[in-house]
N, C-alpha and C positions, 0 to 999 in steps of 0.2 A: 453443577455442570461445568465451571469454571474449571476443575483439571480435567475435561475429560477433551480426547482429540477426536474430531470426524472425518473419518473419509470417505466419501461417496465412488462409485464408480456404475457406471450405467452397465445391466447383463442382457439385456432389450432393451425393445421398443416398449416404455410403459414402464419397465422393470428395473429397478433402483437397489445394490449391496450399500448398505451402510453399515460403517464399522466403528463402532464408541470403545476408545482406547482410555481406560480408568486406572486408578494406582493398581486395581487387583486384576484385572484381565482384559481382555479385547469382548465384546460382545456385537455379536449383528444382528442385522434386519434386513429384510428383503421388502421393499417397498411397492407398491404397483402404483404409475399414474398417469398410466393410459386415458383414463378420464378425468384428467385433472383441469383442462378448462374447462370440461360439461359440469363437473361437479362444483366449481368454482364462479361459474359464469364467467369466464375470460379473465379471474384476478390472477390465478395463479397459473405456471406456465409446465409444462412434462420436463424440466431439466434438472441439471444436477446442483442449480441455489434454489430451486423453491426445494427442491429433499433433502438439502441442507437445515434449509428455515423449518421441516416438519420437523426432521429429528431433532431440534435445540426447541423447538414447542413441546413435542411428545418428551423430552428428556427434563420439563419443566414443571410435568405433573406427575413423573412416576422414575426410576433409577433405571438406569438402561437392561441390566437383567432381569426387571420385570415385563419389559415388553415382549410383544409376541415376535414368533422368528418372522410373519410376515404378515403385512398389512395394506389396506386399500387404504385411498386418501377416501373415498366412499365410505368410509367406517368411521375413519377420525374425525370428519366432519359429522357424521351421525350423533358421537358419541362426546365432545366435545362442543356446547355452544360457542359461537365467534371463534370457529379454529381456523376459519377460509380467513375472517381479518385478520388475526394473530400472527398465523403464517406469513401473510401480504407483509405487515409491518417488519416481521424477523429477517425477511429475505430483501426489504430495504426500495 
């Protein structure tokens, strides 16, 4: 993850582009996190450094072109144990 760049940009309320710029191409994400303090219990917040902190998480257990084009923090947390702390400490 260390060459790759992020840039978030909010497209709603809830709705998060993220874009991982690597040596071989740009890849995105659409993020949802409209529920992001219900699903978090008030750790993490709907903005654009907790969708930072998911993406350098999510970018920690799989290569950006493997991920889906769009994803709920409701999933990740699902699918991931301790993603709600991880995130918290990434996003600082």
């Amino acid at each position: 993850m260390a060459e790759e760049k992020i840039d978030v940009e909010m497209q709603d309320t809830g709705e998060f582009l993220a874009r991982m710029h690597t040596a071989t191409g740009t890849d995105e994400i659409v993020l949802m996190f409209d529920d992001a303090e219900d699903v978090s219990d008030g750790v993490l917040d709907n903005d654009e450094a907790t969708v930072r902190a998911t993406v350098e998480f999510l970018l920690s257990h799989q290569p950006s072109g493997d991920l889906p084009d769009r994803i709920d923090l409701v999933d990740i947390a699902a699918a991931y144990d301790g993603a709600i702390e991880s995130i918290s400490k990434l996003r600082g």
